[in-house]
Structures are given as structure tokens and as C-alpha cells.
N, C-alpha and C positions, 0 to 999 in steps of 0.2 A: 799492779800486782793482782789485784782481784779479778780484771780481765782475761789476765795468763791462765788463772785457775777457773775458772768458769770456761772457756777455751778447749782447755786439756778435760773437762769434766763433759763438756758437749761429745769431742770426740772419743773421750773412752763408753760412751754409753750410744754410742752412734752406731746404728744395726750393722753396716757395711765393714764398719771399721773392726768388729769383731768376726766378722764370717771371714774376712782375710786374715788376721792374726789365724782363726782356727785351720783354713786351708792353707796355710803357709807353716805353720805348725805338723800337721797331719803328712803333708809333701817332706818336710823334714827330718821325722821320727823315721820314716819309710825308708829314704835313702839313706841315710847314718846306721839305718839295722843293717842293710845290703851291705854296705860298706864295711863294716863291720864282719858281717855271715863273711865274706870274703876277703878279709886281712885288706884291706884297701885301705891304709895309714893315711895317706896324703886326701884321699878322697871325706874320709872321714873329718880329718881336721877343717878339713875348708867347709864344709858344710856346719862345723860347730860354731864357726866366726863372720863366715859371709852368710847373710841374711838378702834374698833376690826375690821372698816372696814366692816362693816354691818352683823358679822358671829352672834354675840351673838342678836344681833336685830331678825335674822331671826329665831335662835332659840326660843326666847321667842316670836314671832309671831305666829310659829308654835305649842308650843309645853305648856307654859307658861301662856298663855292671861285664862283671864276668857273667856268660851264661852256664848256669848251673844243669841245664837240660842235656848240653853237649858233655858234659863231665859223663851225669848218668851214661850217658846213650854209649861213649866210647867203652866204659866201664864193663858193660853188660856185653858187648862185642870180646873187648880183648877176656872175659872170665868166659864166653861161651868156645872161643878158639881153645881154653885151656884145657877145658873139657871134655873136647873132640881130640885131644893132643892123649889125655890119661885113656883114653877106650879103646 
């Protein structure tokens, strides 16, 4: 028993082992707000239960997310036609 816990006490003060807890943390808060900003239910749920150590986070940051730029861009198109349409 005493092993176990000396073990688990090496590793929780072990430099590595908390710079991954914080970047696998950090990757996770990021994608779950996306997720979120974006009603993305399913995307949100999985990232609350599977833990990848920030791989599957950054793929759907990348790769996954609705992009918010094309919203703008189309937005500002169809309000400038509407405006040309009233003159």
C-alpha cells in the first residue's frame, strides 16, 4: 500500500505529468466553448467524457468547428445587396 501511494505522489508532482494535465486542459476548455458558441450538442458532450489529451480537441478546432468568418462575410454581402435594392 505504501508503494501505491508514494507512486501516485512521484507522479502527481512529476513536472511532465502536470504540463499535460494543463495543455490537455487548456485544448479542452477551447473546444467545449466552440462547441458551445456553436450549439454543437454532440461535439460538446464528447469532449466532456472522452479525455485524448487535447489530440481530438485540436482536430475538431481545426478541421470540425463551423466557421464563424463565412457567416460574417455572407452576412455583410446579402445586407449590402439589400441596400442597393432600397436606393
Amino acid at each position: 500500500m505504501t508503494y501505491n501511494v508514494l507512486a501516485l505522489q512521484n507522479l502527481l508532482f512529476n513536472p511532465w505529468f502536470l504540463i499535460l494535465i494543463v495543455w490537455s486542459l487548456v485544448w479542452k476548455y477551447i473546444a467545449m466553448w466552440k462547441a458551445g458558441r456553436n450549439n454543437q450538442l454532440g461535439w460538446y458532450i464528447v469532449f466532456a467524457f472522452i479525455h485524448t489529451l487535447g489530440i481530438l480537441e485540436i482536430i475538431y478546432i481545426l478541421f470540425f468547428r463551423k466557421n464563424m468568418n463565412k457567416k460574417v462575410v455572407v452576412n455583410e454581402v446579402i445586407n449590402k445587396k439589400v441596400r442597393k435594392r432600397k436606393k
